[in-house]
Structure formats: C-alpha cells, structure tokens
Residue, then its C-alpha position, 0 to 999 in steps of 0.5 A: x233137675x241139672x246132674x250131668x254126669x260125672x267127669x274126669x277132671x280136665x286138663x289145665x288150659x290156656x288162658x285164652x280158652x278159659x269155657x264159661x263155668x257150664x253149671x253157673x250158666x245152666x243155673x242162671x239159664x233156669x232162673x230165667x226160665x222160671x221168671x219166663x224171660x224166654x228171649x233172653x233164655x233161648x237166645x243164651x241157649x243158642x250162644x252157649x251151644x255155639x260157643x261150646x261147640x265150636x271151642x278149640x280146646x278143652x274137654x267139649x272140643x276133644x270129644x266134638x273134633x276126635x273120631x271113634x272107630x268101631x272095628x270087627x262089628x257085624x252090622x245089622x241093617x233094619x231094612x232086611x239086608x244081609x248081615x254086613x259082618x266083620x266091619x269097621x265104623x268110622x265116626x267123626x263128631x256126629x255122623x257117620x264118615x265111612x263104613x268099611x271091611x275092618x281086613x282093609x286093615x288101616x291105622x285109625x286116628x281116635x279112640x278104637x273099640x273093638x267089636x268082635x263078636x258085637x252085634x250094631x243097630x241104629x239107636x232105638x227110639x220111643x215113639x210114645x212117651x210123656x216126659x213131664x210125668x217120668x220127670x228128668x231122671x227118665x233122661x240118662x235112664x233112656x240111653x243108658x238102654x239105647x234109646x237115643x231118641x223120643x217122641x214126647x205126646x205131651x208134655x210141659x212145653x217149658x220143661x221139654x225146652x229146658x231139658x232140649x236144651x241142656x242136652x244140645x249143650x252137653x249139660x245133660x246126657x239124654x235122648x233126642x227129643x220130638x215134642x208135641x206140646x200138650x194133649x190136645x182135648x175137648x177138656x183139659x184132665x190132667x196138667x198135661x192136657x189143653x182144652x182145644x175149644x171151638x173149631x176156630x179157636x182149634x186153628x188158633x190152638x195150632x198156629x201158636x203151637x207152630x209158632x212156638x216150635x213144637x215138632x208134632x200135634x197129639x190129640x185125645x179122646x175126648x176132642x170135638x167132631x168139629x173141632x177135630x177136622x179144624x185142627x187137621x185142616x190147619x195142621x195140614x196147612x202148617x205142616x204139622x204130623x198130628x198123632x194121638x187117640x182117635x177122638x171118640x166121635x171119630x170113626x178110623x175110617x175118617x180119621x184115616x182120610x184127614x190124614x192122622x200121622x200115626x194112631x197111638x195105642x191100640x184100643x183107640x181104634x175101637x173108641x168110635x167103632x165098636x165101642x160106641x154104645x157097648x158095654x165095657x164087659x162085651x168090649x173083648x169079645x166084640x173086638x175079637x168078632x171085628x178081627x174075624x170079620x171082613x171089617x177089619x182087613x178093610x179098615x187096615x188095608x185103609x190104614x196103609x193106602x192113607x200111611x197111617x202108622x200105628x203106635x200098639x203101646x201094648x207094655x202099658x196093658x202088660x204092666x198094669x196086668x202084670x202089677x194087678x197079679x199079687x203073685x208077682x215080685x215087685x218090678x226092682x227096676x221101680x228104683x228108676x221110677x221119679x218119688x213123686x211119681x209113685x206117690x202121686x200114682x199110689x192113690x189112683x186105684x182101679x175098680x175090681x171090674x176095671x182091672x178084671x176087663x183089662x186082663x180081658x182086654x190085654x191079650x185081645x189087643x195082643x191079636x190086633x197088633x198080629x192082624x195089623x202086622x199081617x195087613x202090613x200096616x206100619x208099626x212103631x215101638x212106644x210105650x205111652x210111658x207114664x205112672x210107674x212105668x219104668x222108662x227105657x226098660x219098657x221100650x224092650x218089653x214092647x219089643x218082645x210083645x210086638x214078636x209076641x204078636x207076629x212080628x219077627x225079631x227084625x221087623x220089631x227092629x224096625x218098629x224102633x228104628x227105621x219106622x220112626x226115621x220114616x213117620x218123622x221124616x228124619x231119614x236123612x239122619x237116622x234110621x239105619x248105620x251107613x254114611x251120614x247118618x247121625x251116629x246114634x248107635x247100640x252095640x250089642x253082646x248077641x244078635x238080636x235077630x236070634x232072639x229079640x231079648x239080645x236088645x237088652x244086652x247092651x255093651x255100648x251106646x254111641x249117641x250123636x258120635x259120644x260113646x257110652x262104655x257098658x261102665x259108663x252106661x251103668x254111671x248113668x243107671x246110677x245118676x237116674x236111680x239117684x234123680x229118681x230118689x229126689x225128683 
C-alpha cells in the first residue's frame, strides 16, 4: 500500500534537521490503524504533516518554501472568458501568487517552465469514484492524467483516512480526496455499503458520520421512503451535501425538494418514475418517450430551481458495451487495473438479456444527458469507477461522451472543474487559474477548446503547487502498473 514515488537522493544535512525516517513512521502509522488505535494514529498524522511541512531544510522544505513559474502559457478560464495567451503563472508553496503578461519580462526566482504553445486548465476532478474497489494504485494513476481531485461515493472510511493521510504528508503522490464514508442502503450488497435501518437509527447513521469527519452522504436505490427523508432532514441539520442514486421509492420530483445535492448516474432518474412497474425490455423506449414529453423539460427546469446537479456517469455503460463487443482489442490500459480487482470481477458475468438491454440503454441515456444539458441543468464529470474501469483515463472518456451529448468542449470543461469547485463549495480553492487558488493545474500540448481529446495530451501536472514533468508523470503510470500488478 505505501510506494511513494522514487526520489533523487537528498542532500547531506545538518545534524540539527535530521527528518524522521517517513517510511518507518508511515510503517508504525498503519500498524496502528490495523489495531485501530485511531487517537493515536490521527494525532501522529497531524504531528507529522506539521513537522514536515514546517522544516526548515531539507528535500520537503525546498519544494513547500520555492516557487514555480510557468512562462508563455495561454491560459483557459472554464467560466467562458477569453483566452488569456502568452501569460506567466507564479506559484509559491500552494497557491497561486500572481498571474501576470509573460512581455513584462521580469526575472524569476524558482524553477521556470516554459509554456510556449501549452495550453492551462484547472486540475480535473472525478466526482463519481469508489477508491476502495480501484485499490491504492488508482491514486498516482489519477494524476498522472491530471485528475488533481475526487469525490469518493463510498468507500472504506479506514482505508480512505490512511491514503488522506499519506498524501497530506507527502508519502503518497495522489488527488485530493471528498469522502463520503460508505453507500448508505435499506441492505447493505456489497462491503462498501451500510444498512441505514429505521428513520431514527437513519439520523443516528448521519450524525456519527458527521462526527467521524466525512465530507458528504452518498445514498443507493435500495433506501426506505422513510428512512430517506429522515437522513435528509438530519443531513440538513448537520450541514451535509447528500449525493447518490434516487432511491426506488423516491419520485425526482421529491428528491428534488428535500434538497439532494447532486443525483449520480443517469438512469437513477427513472427508477422512481417510469421505471416503476415496466419491464426491463420496454425501459428505452419508455425513457425516449419521457424525453419527448412535456415531463421531462418540467422535472429538469425543476432540477435547476432546487440546484440539483447531476453526475451522468455515462463511461461506466460505454465500457460495459464496449467490453461486451468481442470484436474489440483488449482495453491495454486494463495494466492499471488492481489484480484482485479483475480476479474478483472475472466471475461476475451478465445475462444475454441483461447485456442486450444495456446496448439499448447506452445511447438512450447519451440523449438524456443532451435534454439535461439543453434545460441547463448543472453537470459533473464522474465515472462511478469501479470493476475494471481503468481509473483516470475513464475521466476523458466521459469528457468526450458529454460532447458527445451536447455540450461543447468548454462546457465539459466545466463539467470537471468549475462545477464541482461550486457542488462542493470549494470555490474558494479551486475551480479556475487566478490568484489564490490552490495550484492545482494541467498543462496541455493543444487546446482542448479545439477538440475536447487535447485533455488527454498532457505535458505536466502541477498539484498543490509541485510539478509533475511529462517524465515524471510517466514514473507514476509506472508505479501504479506496478501497485496494480501486487494490489
């Protein structure tokens, strides 16, 4: 689990700033955590970060205390301005100090990269992933394709806190993480998902998870009506965003007015409306004859009154379509995907008519994304990752998809950036390149506003002010084929 990346070896040092050994004391961290002496633990965690922040030498203190400058950049802004071209970034430790013309011509203190004819974005986030099932070699392969930050809908809340952890302390090179605990159901299905039980144990359910730090709330299908509405009113009253499937006894309308964040993956909109008593067969069909009905411009134009936002997820049914199509190469980037991962999933095999209704259902669901896009609902990129979904790379392909549907280049832009900074309320931080902001940046070798493929020709990632070279991005393609292969 702990592989940080490879690291020139450092400079002599003083004697009196001699860092702790960070592997010995990542070692004895998750030996506490696997005897769950979680006090202990967290309270290390925090002396540790401090400590190695806050050095005044040595390899973690040079790269907090210097500055990056990226010089000749055109830089994009996802809320529509113009291009801002031939511009220099000044980053020192974490944010963003200054963005200025690059002609002012001033002589920079740092390490320089010139970005002639590079292209600047905010980092990408993925606002529909499940850690815990892509296992920790999923984190160096996130932002080796410029995904600098994730939403985890449910996942291990140990594991999630471990790898939080490491990489606030910089044993780990890996994304920001917005966890939610685990999938909150009327029946727990898998490991990742937790029983909610009666309305007043609900309530119970949500202030533990409060008290316990989780970010967010992420609810499945399988939740009671009651118990529903319970977890809302207490989520409201404990200031947590709640996101996930409409429960199947849940009309959208009501999920709607009780005040759902963000309604993750496509199809869950139809669970409680038409999909109540239809067959599966008839369930295209019926969604197509929804779309051209006055029913759905009204729920949408619902939808954005009550800012519900909604996560399409729409790579997770082009992955299966595309995996059940025998004519199709093997995915080659399956090298990222965690061993257990693909043993666990190769027994899971779908039913000819199971498989047959999601080619149905695929481009269908391509048509809804459009309709929501037109009722300008707001949209997040995610990709509810899991199985043997390939994480990182995934995040593209739904970028291409959501063009695919409608939107334009930018706008899927924003779908991964300025979006989730606004659903999360991290605006503050990121979001967009200007002052302030946390330096969370992909540098592109073609302009993305051209053709929304350019995302994926990345030639550097800075994340929270560190860059990544196009090298050192490839070093971490190979630690996490590498993690992949013993995970």
């Amino acid at each position: 689990m702990f592989n940080p990346v490879a690291k020139p070896q450092a400079k002599a040092r003083s004697p009196i700033c001699k860092p702790p050994n960070r592997e010995r004391l990542a070692c004895s961290l998750l030996n506490l955590f696997c005897r769950r002496d979680w006090p202990l633990a967290l309270l290390i965690v925090v002396l540790m970060t401090v400590m190695l922040q806050g050095m005044p030498c040595g390899a973690m203190a040079e790269n907090t205390d210097s500055s990056l400058v990226i010089t000749h950049v055109t830089v994009i802004d996802p809320r529509g301005g113009p291009l801002q071209q031939d511009m220099t970034i000044i980053v020192r430790r974490d944010r963003i100090e200054k963005i200025e013309k690059s002609s002012l011509a001033h002589t920079y203190d740092g390490r320089v990269l010139d970005g002639r004819g590079k292209f600047l974005i905010p980092g990408l986030w993925d606002m529909e992933v499940h850690l815990s099932w892509t296992r920790a070699s999923a984190l160096p392969l996130l932002v080796a394709n410029g995904i600098t930050g994730v939403r985890d809908m449910g996942g291990r809340l140990q594991e999630l806190e471990i790898w939080r952890s490491q990489i606030s302390a910089g044993l780990q090179v890996g994304p920001s993480i917005f966890q939610v605990g685990p999938m909150l159901n009327g029946k727990s299905f898998n490991p990742l998902q937790m029983a909610v039980g009666t309305p007043e144990e609900t309530r119970g359910v949500v202030r533990t998870l409060k008290f316990v730090g989780v970010n967010g709330l992420s609810i499945e299908r399988r939740m009671p009506r009651d118990s529903y509405f319970a977890l809302m009113e207490e989520a409201k009253r404990e200031g947590l965003p709640v996101g996930g499937h409409i429960p199947m006894t849940i009309r959208p309308e009501e999920a709607s007015d009780a005040g759902q964040t963000t309604i993750d993956n496509a199809e869950t909109i139809f669970d409680g409306t038409i999909g109540v008593g239809i067959k599966d067969a008839d369930l295209p069909g019926a969604i197509e004859g929804f779309l051209s009905s006055g029913a759905a411009a009204t729920l949408f134009a619902r939808f954005v009154k009550n800012h519900n936002a909604v996560t399409p997820a729409i790579v997770a049914y082009q992955w299966s379509v595309q995996s059940l199509d025998r004519s199709n190469s093997p995915d080659h980037r399956l090298i990222y995907v965690a061993a257990s991962v693909k043993k666990e999933f190769q027994k899971e095999h779908l039913l000819p008519e199971d498989a047959e209704l999601m080619q149905r259902l695929y481009p269908v669901l391509i048509k809804v994304v459009g309709q929501l896009h037109r009722s300008r609902v707001m949209l997040l990129a995610g990709t509810d990752v899991a199985a043997t979904r390939v994480p990182g790379f995934s995040l593209h392909d739904e970028l291409s998809l959501l063009v695919k549907a409608g939107l334009t280049p930018l706008e899927a832009i924003q779908a991964a950036t300025l979006n989730p900074a606004i659903v999360l309320q991290k605006s503050a931080d990121f979001g967009v390149v200007e002052p302030g902001k946390i330096a969370d940046l992909v540098l592109l070798d073609a302009n993305p506003l051209d053709n929304i493929e350019n995302t994926k020709r990345i030639s550097a990632v800075v994340l929270k002010g560190k860059l990544f070279t196009r090298n050192d991005l490839d070093s971490l393609l190979r630690q996490s084929e590498r993690l992949a292969s013993q995970n």
